[in-house]
Backbone bond lengths (Angstrom), bond angles and torsions (degrees), N, CA, C in turn:
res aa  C-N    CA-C-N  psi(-1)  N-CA   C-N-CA  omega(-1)  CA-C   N-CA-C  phi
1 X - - - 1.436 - - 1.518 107.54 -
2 X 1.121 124.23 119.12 1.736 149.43 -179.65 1.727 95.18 -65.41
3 X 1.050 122.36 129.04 1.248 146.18 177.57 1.536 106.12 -111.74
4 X 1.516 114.47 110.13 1.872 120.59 -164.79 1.309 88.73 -155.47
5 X 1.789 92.19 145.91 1.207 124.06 164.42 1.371 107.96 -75.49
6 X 1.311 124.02 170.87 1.679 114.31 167.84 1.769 87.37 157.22
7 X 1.328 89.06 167.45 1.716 105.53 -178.47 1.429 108.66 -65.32
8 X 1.765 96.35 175.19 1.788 108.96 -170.26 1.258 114.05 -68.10
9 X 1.829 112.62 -28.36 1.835 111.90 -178.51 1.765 104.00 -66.82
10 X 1.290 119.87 -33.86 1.428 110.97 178.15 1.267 107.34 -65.05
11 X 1.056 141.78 -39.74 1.598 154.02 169.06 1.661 99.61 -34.13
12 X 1.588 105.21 -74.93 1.501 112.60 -172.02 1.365 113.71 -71.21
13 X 1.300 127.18 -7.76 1.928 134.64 159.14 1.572 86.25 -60.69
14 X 0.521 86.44 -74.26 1.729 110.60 -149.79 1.908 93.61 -43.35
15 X 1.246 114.23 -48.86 1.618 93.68 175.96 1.600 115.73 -107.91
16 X 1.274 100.91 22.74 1.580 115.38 158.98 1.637 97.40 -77.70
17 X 1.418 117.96 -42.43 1.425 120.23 178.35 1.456 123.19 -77.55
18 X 0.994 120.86 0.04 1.734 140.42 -170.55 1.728 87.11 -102.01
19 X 1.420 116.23 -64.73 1.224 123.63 178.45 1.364 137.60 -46.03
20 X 1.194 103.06 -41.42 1.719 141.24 -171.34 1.735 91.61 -73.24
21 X 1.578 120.04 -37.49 1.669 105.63 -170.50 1.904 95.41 -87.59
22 X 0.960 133.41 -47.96 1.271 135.37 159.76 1.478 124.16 -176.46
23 X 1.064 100.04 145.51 2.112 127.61 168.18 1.800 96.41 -5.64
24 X 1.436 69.88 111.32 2.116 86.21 168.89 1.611 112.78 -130.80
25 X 1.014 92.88 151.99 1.638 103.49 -170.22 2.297 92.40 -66.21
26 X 1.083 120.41 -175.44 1.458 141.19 157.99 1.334 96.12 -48.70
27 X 1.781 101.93 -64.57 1.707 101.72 -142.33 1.435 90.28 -72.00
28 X 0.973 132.38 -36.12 1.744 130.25 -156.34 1.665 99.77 -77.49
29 X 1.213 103.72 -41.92 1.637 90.08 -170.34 2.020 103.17 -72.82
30 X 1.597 121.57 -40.81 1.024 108.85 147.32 1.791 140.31 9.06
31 X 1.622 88.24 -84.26 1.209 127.89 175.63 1.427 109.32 -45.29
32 X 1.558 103.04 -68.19 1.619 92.40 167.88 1.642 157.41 -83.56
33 X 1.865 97.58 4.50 1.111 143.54 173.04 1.972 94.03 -58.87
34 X 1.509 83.72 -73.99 1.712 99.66 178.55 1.275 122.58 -25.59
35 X 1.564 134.77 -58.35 1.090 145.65 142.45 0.998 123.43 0.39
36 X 1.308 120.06 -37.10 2.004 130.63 168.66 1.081 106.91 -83.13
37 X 1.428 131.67 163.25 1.645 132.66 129.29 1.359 130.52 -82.80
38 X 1.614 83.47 76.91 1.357 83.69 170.00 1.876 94.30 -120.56
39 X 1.603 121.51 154.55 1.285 133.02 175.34 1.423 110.04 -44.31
40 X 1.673 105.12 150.67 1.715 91.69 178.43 2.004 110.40 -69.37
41 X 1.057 109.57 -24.55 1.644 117.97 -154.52 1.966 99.39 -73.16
42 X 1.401 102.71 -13.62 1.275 133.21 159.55 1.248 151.21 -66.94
43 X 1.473 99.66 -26.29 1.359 135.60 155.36 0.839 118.18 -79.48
44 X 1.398 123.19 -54.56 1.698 127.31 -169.95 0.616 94.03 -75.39
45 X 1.808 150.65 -44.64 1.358 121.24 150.85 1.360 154.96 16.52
46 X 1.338 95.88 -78.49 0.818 131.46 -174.38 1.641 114.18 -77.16
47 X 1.329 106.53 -55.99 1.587 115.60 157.40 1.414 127.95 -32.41
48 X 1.724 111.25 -53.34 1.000 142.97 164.74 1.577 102.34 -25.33
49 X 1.280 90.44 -81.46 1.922 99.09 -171.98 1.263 106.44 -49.49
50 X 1.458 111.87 -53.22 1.896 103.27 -169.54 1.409 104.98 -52.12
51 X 1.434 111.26 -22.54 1.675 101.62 -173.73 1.691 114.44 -74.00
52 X 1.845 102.84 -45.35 1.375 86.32 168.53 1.855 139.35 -74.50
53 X 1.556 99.54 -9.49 1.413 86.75 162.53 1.352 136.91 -96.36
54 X 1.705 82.39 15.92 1.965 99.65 174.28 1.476 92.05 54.53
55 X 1.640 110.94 73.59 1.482 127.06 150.73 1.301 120.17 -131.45
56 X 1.681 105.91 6.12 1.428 130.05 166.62 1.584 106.05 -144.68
57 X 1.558 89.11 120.81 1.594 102.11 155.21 1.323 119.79 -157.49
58 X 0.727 117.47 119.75 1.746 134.89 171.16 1.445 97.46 -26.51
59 X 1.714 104.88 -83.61 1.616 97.01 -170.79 0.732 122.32 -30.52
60 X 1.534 118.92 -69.58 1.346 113.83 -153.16 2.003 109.39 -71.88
61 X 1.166 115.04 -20.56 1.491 118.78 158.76 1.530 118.87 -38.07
62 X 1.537 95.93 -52.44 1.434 109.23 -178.09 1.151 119.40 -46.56
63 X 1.963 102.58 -61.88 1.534 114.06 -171.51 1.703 106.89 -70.18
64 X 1.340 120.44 -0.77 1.753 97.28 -176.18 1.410 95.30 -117.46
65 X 1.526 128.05 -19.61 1.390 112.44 175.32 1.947 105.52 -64.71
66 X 1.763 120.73 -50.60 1.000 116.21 163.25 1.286 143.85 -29.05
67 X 1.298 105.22 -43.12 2.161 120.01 160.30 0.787 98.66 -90.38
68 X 1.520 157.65 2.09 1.658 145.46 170.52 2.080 92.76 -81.95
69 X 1.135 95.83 -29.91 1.668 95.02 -146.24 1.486 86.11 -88.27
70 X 1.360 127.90 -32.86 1.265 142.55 -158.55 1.955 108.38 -89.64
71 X 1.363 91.94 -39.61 1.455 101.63 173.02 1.369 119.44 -78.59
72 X 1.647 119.30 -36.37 1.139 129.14 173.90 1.939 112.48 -66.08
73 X 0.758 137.41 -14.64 1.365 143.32 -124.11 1.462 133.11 32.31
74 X 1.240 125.54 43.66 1.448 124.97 -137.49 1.694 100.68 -114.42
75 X 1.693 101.01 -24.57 1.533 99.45 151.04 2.036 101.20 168.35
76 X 1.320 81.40 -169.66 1.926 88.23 -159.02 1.641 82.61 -147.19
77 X 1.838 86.92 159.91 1.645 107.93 175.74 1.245 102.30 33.76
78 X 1.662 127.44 -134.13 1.148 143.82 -139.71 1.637 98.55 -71.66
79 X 1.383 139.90 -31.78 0.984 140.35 -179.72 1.519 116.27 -49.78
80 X 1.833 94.89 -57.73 1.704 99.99 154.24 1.275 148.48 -8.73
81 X 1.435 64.45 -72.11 1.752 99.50 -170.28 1.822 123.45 -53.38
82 X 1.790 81.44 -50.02 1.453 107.45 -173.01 2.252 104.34 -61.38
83 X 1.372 67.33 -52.76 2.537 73.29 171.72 0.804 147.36 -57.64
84 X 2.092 97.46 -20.11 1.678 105.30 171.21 1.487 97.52 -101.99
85 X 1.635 125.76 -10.61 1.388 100.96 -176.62 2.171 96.47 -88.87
86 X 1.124 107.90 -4.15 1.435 96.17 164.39 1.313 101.39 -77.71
87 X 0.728 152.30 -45.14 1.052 149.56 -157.01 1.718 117.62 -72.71
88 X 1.318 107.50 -14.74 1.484 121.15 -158.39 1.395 127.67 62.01
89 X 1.434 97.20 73.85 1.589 108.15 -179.17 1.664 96.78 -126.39
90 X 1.344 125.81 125.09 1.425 112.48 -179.29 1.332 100.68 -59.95
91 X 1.414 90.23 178.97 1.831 116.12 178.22 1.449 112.84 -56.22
92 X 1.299 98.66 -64.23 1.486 94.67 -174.89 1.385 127.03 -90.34
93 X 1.613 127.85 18.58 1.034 150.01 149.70 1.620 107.55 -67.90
94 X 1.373 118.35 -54.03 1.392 141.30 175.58 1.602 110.96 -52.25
95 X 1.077 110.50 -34.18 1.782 115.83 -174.05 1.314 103.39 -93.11
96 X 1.620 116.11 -47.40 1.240 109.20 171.59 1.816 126.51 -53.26
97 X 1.108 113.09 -51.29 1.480 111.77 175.90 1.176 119.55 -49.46
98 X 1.499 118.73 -51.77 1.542 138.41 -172.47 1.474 90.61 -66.58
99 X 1.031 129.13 -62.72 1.604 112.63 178.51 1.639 112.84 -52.82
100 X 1.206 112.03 -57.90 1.688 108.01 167.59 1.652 118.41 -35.57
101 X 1.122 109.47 -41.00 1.857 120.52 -177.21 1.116 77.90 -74.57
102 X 1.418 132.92 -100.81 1.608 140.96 -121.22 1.897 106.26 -58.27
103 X 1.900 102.10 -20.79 1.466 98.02 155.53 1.889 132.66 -64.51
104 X 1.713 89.33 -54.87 1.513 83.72 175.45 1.331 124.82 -74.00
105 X 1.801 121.83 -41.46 1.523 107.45 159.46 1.707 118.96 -105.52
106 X 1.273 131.90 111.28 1.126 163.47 149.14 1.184 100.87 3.91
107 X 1.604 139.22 105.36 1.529 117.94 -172.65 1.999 103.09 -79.03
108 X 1.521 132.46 -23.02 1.310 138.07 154.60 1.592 105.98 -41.48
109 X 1.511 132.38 -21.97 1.374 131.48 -153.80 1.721 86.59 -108.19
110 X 1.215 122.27 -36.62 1.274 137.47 -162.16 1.873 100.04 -68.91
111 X 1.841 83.48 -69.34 1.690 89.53 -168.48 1.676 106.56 -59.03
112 X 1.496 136.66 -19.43 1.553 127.06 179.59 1.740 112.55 -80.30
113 X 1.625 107.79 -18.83 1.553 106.20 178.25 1.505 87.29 -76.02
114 X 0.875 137.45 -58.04 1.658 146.75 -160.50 1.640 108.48 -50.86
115 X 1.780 87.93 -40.74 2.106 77.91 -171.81 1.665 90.92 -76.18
116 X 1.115 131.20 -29.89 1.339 127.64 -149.14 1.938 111.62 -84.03
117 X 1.653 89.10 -32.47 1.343 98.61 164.45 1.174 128.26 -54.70
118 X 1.632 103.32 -74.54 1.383 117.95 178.89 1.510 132.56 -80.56
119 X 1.344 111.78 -7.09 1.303 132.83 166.01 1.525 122.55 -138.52
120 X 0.987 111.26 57.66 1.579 96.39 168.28 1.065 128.56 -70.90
121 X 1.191 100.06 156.99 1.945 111.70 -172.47 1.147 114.42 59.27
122 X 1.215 110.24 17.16 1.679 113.30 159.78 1.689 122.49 -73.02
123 X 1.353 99.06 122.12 1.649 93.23 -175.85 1.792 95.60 -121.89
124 X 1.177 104.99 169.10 1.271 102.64 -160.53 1.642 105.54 -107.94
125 X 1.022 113.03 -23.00 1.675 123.45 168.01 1.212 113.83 -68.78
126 X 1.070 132.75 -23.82 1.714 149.26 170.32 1.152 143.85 -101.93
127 X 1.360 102.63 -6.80 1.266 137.78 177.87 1.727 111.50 -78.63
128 X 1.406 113.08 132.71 1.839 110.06 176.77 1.803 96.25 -73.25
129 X 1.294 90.55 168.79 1.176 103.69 -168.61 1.651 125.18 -55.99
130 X 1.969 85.28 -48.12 2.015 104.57 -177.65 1.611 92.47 -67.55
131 X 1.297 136.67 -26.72 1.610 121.33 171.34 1.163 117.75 -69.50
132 X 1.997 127.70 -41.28 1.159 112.99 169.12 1.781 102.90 -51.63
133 X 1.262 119.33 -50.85 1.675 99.17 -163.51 1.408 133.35 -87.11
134 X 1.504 91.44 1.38 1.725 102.89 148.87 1.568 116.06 -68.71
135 X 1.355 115.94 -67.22 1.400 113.10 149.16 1.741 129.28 18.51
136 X 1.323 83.77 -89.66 1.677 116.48 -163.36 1.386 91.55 -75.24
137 X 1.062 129.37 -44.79 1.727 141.98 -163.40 1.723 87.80 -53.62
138 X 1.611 104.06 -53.07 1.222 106.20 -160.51 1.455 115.60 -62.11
139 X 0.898 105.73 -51.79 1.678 122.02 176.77 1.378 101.08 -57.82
140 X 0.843 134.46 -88.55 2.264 125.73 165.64 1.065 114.85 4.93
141 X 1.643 106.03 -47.39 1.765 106.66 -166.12 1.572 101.21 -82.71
142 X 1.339 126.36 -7.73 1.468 108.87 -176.62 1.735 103.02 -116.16
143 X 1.157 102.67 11.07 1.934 108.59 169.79 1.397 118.81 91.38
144 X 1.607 101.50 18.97 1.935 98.45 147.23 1.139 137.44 -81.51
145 X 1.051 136.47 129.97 1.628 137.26 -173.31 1.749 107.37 -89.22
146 X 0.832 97.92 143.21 1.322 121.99 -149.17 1.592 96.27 -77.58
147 X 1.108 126.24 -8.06 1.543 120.70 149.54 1.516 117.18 -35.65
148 X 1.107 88.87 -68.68 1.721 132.44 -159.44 1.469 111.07 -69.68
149 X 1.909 106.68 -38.07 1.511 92.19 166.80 1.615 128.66 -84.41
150 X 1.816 97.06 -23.48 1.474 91.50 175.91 1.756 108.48 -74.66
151 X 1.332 124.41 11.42 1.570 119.13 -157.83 1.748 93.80 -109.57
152 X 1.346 117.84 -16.90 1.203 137.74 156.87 1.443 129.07 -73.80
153 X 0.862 115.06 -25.31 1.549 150.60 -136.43 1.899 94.51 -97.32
154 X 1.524 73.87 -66.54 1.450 101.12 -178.55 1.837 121.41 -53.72
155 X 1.598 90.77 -51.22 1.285 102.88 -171.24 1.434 113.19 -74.59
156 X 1.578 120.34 -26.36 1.597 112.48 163.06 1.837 124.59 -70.03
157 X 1.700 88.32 -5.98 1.529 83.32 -172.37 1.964 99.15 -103.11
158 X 1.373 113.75 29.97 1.339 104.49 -165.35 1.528 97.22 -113.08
């Protein structure tokens, strides 16, 4: 990749094309803006515009990476949370979406496609032990608390 100076419209090509492959937070497209030499006052620029033709927005980044992650099973609550603030999504941008997701998809709706997917016919009374904690392991890693999975847990095995 060629590293060039050049004017602000090459700037805004250039993350019209960052944009154009898919939805990036501020900080990320930033991030890869940076990568050039081009001036910072040049960037923001550039940022600038994507913002007014609403080809950058955080929110709405927020709210579809949140139901992407939520729909996918890829994680819940704190898992969320933790991906859009890597990502550079403030805090309370971050709570808001995840609450917006966790309304339209159900993270209880989430974790039963998940056991059923990746474990079916898993019951938990019958189950050896290293499977319950593969299990549970699994569910941890995408941001259920362990209330919540044995309270689930329970209720498929009833």
């Amino acid at each position: 990749m060629t590293k060039s100076k050049s004017n602000g419209s090459d700037l805004f090509a250039r993350a019209l094309r960052i944009l154009g492959r898919r939805d990036h937070s501020e900080a990320e497209l930033r991030q890869k803006l940076e990568r050039y030499d081009f001036p910072t006052a040049a960037i923001d620029e550039a940022i600038e515009r994507c913002y007014s033709y609403n080809y950058l927005n955080d929110e709405r980044y927020a709210q579809a990476k949140s139901r992407e992650m939520l729909r996918n099973g890829r994680g819940v609550g704190p898992r969320i949370l933790l991906e859009l603030r890597r990502r550079g999504i403030n805090e309370n941008l971050a709570h808001e979406a995840l609450q917006s997701a966790s309304e339209e998809i159900p993270p209880e709706d989430v974790f039963l496609q998940q056991l059923e997917r990746r474990f079916a016919g898993f019951s938990y009374t019958e189950a050896s032990d290293k499977e319950r904690r593969r299990v549970v392991g699994y569910f941890q890693r995408r941001g259920f608390d362990l209330g919540t999975i044995f309270s689930l847990l329970k209720k498929t095995g009833e």
